[in-house]
Structures are given as structure tokens and as C-alpha cells.
GURO-659477 format. One record per residue: residue number from 1; residue in three letters; x, z, y of N, C-alpha, C, CB in turn. Coordinates in nm, 2 decimals, padded with zeros to 4 digits. Glycine has a CB too. Layout:
BEGIN
{site NUM; ala; {X; Z; Y}; {X; Z; Y}; {X; Z; Y}; {X; Z; Y}} ...
END
This chain:
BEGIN
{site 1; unk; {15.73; 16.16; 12.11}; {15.73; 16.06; 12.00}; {15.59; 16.06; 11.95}; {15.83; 16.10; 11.90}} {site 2; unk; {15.54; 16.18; 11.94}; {15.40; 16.21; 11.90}; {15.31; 16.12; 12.00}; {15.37; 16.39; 11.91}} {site 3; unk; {15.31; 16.14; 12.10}; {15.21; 16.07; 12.20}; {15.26; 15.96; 12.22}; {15.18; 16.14; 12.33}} {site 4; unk; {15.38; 15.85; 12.21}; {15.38; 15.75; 12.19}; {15.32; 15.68; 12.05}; {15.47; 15.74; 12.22}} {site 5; unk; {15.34; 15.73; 11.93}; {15.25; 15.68; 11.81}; {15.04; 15.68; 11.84}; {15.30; 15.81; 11.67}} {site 6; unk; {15.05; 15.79; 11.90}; {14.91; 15.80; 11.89}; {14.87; 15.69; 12.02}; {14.84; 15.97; 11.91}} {site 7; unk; {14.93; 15.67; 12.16}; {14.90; 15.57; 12.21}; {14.88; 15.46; 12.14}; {14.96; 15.55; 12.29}} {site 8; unk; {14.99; 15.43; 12.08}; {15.02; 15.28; 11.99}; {14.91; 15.24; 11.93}; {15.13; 15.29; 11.86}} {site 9; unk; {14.83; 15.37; 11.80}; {14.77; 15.31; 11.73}; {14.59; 15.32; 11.81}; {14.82; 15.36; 11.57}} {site 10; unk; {14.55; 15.38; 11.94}; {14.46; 15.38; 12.01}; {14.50; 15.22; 12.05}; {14.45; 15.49; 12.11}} {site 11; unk; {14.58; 15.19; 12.09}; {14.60; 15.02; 12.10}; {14.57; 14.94; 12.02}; {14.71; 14.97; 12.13}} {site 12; unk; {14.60; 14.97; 11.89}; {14.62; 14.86; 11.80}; {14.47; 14.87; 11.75}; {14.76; 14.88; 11.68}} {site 13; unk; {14.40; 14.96; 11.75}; {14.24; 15.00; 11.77}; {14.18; 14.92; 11.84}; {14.21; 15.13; 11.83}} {site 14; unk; {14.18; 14.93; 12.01}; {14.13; 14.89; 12.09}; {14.16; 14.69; 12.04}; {14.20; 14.97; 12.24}} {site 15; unk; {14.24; 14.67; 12.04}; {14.28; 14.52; 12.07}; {14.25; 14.48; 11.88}; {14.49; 14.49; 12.17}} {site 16; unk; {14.22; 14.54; 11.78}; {14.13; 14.50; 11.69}; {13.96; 14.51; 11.71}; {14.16; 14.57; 11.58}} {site 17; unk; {13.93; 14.61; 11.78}; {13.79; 14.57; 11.83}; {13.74; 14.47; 11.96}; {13.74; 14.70; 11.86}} {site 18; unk; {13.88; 14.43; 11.99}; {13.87; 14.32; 12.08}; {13.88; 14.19; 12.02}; {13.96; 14.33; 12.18}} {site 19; unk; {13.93; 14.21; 11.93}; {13.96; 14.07; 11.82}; {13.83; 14.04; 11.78}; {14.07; 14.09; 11.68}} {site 20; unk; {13.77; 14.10; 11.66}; {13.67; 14.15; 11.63}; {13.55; 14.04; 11.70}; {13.69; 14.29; 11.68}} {site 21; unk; {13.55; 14.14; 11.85}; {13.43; 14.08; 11.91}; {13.43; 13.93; 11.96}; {13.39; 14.16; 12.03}} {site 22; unk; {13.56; 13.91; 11.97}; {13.60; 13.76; 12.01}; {13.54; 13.67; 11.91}; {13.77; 13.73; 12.02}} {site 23; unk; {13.60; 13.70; 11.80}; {13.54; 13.63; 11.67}; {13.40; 13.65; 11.64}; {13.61; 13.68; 11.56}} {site 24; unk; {13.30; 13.73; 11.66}; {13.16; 13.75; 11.69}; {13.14; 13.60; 11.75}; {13.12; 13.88; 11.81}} {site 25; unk; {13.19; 13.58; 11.90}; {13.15; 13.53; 12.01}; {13.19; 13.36; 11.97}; {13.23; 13.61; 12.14}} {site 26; unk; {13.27; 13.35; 11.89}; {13.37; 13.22; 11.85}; {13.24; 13.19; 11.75}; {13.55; 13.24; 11.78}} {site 27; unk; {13.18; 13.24; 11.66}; {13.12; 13.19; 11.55}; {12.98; 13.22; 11.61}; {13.15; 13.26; 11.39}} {site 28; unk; {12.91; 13.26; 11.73}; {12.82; 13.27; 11.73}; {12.80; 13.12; 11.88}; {12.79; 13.46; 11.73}} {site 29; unk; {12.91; 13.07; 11.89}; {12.95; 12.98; 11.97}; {12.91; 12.84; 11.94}; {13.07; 13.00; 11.96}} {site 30; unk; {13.00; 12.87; 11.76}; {12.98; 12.74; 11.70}; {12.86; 12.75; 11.65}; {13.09; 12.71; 11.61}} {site 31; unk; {12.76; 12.82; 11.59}; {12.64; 12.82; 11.55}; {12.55; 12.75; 11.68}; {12.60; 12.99; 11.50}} {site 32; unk; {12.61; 12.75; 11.75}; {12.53; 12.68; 11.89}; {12.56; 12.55; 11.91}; {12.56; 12.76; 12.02}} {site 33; unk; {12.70; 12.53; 11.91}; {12.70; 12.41; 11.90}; {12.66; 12.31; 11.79}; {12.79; 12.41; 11.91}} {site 34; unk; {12.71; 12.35; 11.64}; {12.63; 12.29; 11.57}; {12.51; 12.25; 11.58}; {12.64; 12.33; 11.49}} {site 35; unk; {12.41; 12.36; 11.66}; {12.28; 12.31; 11.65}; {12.23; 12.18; 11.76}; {12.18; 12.44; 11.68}} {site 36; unk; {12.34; 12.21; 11.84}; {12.34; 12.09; 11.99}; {12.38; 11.98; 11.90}; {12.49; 12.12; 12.15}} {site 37; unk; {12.51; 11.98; 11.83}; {12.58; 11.88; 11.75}; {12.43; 11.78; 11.66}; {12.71; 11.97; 11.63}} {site 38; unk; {12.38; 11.86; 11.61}; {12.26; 11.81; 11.46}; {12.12; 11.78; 11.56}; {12.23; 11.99; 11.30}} {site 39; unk; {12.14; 11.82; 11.72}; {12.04; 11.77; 11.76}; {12.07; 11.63; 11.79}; {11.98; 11.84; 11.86}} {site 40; unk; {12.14; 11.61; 11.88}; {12.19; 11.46; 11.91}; {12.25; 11.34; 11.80}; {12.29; 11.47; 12.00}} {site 41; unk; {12.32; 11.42; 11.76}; {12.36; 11.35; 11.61}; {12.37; 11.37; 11.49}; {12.43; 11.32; 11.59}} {site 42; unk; {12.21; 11.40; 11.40}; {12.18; 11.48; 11.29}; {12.30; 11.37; 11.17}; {11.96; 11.47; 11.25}} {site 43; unk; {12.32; 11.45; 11.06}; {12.38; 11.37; 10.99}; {12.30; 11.34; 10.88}; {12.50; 11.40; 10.95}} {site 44; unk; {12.36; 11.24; 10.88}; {12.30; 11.13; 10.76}; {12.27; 11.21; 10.61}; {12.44; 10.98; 10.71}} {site 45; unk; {12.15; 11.22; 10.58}; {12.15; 11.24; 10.41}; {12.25; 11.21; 10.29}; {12.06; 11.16; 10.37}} {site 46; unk; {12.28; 11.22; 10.19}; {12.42; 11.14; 10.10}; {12.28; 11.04; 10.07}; {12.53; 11.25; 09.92}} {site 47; unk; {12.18; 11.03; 10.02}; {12.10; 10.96; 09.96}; {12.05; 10.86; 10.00}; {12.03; 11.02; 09.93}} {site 48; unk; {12.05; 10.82; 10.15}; {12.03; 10.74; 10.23}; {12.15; 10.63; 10.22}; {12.00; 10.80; 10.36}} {site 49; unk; {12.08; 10.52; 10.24}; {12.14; 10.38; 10.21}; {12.24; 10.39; 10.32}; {12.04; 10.25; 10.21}} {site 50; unk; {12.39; 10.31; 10.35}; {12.43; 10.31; 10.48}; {12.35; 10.23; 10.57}; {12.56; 10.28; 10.48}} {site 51; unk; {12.34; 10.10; 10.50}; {12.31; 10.03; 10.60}; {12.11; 10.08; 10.67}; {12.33; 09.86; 10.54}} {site 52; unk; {12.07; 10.22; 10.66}; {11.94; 10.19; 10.68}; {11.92; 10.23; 10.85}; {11.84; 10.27; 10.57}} {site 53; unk; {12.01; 10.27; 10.90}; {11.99; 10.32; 11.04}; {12.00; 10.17; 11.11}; {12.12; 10.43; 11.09}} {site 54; unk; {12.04; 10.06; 11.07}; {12.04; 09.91; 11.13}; {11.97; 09.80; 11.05}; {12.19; 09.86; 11.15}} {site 55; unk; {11.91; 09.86; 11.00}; {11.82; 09.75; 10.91}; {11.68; 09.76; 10.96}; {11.81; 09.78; 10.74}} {site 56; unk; {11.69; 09.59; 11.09}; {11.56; 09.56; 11.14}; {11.51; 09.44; 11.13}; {11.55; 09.58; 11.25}} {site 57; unk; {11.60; 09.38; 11.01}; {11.50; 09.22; 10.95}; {11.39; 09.25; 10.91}; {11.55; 09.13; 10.82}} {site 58; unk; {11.29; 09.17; 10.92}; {11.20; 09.13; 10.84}; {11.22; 09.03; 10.78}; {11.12; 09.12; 10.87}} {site 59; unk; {11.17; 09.00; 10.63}; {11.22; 08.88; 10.52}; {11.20; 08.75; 10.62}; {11.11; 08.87; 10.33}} {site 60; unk; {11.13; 08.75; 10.66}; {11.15; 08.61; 10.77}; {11.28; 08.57; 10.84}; {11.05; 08.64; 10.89}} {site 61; unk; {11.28; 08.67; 10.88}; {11.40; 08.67; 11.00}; {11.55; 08.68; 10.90}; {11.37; 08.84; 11.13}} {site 62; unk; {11.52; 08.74; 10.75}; {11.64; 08.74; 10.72}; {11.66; 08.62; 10.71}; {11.68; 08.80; 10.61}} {site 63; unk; {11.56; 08.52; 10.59}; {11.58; 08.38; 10.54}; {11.64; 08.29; 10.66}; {11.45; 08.32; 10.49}} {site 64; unk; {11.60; 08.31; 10.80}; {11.62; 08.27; 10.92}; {11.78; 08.27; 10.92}; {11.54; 08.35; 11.04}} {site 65; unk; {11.86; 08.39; 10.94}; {11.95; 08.45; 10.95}; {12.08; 08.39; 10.83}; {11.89; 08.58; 10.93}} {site 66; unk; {11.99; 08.39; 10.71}; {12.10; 08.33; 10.64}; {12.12; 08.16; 10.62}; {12.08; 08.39; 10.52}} {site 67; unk; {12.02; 08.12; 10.65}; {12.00; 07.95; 10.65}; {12.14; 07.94; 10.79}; {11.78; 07.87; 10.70}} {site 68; unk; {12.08; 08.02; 10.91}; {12.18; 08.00; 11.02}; {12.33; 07.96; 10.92}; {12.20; 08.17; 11.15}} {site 69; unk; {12.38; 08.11; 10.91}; {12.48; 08.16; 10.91}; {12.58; 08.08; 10.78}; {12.45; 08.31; 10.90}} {site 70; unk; {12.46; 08.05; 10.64}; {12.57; 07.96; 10.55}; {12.57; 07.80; 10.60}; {12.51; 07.96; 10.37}} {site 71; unk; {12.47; 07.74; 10.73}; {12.52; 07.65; 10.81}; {12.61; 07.63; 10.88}; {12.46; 07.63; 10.85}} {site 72; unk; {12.67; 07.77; 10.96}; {12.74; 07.77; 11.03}; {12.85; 07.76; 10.96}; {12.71; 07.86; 11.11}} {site 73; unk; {12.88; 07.84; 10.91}; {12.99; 07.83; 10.75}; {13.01; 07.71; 10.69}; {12.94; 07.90; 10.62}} {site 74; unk; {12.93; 07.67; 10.71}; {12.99; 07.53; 10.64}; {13.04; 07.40; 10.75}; {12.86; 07.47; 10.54}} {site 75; unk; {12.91; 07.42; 10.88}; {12.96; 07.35; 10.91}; {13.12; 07.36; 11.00}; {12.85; 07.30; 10.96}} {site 76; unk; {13.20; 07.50; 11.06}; {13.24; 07.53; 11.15}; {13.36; 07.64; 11.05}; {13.11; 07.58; 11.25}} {site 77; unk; {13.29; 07.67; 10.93}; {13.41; 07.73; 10.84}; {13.45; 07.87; 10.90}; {13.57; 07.61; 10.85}} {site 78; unk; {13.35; 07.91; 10.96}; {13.36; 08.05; 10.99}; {13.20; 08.14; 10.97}; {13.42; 08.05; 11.16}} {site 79; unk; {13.23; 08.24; 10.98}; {13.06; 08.30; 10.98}; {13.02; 08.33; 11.14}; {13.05; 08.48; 10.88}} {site 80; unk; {12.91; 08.31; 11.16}; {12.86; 08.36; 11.30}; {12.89; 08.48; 11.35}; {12.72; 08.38; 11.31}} {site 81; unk; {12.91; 08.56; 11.49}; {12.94; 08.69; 11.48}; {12.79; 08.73; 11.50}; {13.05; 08.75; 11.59}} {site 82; unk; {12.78; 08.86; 11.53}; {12.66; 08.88; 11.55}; {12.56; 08.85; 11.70}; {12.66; 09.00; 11.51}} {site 83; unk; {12.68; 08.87; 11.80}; {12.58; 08.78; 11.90}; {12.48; 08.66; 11.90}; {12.64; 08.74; 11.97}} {site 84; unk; {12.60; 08.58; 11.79}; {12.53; 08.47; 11.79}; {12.42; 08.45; 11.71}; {12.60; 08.40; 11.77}} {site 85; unk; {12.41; 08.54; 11.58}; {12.31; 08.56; 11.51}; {12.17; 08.57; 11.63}; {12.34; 08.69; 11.41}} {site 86; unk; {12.22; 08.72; 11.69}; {12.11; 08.74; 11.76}; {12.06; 08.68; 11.88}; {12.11; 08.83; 11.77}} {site 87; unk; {12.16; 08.59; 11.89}; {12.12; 08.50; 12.02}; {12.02; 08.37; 11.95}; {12.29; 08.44; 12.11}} {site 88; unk; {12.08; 08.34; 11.82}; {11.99; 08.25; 11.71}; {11.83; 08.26; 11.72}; {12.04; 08.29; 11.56}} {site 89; unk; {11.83; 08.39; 11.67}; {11.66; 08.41; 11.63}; {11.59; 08.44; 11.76}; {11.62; 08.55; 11.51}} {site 90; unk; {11.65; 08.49; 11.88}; {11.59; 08.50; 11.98}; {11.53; 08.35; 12.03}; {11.69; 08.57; 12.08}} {site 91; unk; {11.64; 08.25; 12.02}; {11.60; 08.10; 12.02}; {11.46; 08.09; 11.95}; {11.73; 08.00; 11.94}} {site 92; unk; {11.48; 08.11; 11.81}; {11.39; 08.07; 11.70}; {11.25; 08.13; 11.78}; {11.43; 08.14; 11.53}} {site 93; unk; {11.22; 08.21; 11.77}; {11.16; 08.32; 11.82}; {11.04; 08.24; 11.93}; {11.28; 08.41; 11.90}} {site 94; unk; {11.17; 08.18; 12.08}; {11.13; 08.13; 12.19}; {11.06; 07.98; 12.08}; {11.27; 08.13; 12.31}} {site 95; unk; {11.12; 07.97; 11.99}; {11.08; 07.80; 11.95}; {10.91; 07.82; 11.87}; {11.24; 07.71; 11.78}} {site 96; unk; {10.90; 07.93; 11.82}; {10.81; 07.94; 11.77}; {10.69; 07.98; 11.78}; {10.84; 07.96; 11.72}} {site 97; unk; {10.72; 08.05; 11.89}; {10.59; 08.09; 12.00}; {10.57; 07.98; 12.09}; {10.62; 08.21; 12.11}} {site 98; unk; {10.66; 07.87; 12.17}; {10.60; 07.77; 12.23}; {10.49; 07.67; 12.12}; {10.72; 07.68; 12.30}} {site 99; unk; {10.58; 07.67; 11.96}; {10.48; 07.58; 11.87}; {10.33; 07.63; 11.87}; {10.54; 07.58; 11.70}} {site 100; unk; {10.33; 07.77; 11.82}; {10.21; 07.85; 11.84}; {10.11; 07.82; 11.99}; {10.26; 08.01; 11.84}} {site 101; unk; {10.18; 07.83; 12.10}; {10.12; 07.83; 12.24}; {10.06; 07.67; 12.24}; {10.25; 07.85; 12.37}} {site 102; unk; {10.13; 07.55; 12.21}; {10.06; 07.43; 12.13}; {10.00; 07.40; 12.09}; {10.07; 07.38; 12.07}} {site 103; unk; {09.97; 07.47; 11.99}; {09.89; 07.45; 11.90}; {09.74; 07.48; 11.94}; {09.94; 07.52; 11.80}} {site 104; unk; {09.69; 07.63; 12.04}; {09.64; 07.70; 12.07}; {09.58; 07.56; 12.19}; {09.71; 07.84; 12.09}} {site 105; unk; {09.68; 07.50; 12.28}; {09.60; 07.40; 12.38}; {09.54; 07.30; 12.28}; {09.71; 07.32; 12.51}} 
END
């Protein structure tokens, strides 16, 4: 009885220092991942605006953007999606460099 208790608690020893190190290995795991995680996808500040990771108007291109879009609205009673926006100023774009290229002959 004696040497089955003392096995027992040499076990219950062994398989806490096995726990133990598992848990070492688990948090020293995730400390790695996190750093993989915050390299590819750092998170956002609280202080940072949402929209600033997609904000690439320039006031030109906005006024562009919204003249489209409350035209489209009115005339069509829907809003543009955004393809079409950006398929819009890409037009403008092409329209306004040939005026420029014109002007230049």
C-alpha cells in the first residue's frame, strides 16, 4: 500500500511537471504568434479614424465623386456602387489627360 501511494504521488509529480512545461511551450507559442499575427496584420490604433486605411481622394477627385454619385441618384434613384465610381474617375482621368495632351499640340 505504501509503495503504491508513493508511486501515485511520483506520478502526479511527474505529469504536473509535464503540465507545467506544456504550458511554458503554449504561451511561449502564442508570444510567437502574436508577433507573426501584428506583423502582417498590426492593429489599428483606437485613435485612428476608421475610414483612414482607404482614404485615397484627393479634394478633386472627391468633388468628382460626389457630383457623379448625387447625379446618379437622381437621375437612376440609386447610389453608384463602387466600381462604378471607380470606373467613373478612371474615365475622367482618361478625359482629362487627352484635354491636357491638346492642349500641349
Amino acid at each position: 500500500m505504501f509503495l503504491r501511494g508513493l508511486t501515485l504521488s511520483r506520478l502526479y509529480r511527474r505529469t504536473l511537471r509535464t503540465l507545467e512545461r506544456i504550458d511554458l511551450h503554449l504561451a511561449e507559442q502564442n508570444r510567437i504568434l502574436a508577433r507573426i499575427a501584428n506583423h502582417f496584420a498590426p492593429e489599428l490604433s483606437a485613435d485612428a479614424p476608421a475610414g483612414a486605411a482607404v482614404d485615397y481622394l484627393n479634394p478633386q477627385e472627391a468633388f468628382v465623386v460626389l457630383d457623379y454619385t448625387e447625379r446618379v441618384q437622381r437621375e437612376q434613384g440609386r447610389l453608384p456602387t463602387e466600381d462604378e465610381v471607380l470606373r467613373y474617375l478612371a474615365d475622367q482621368a482618361t478625359v482629362d489627360l487627352q484635354a491636357r495632351m491638346e492642349q500641349q499640340l
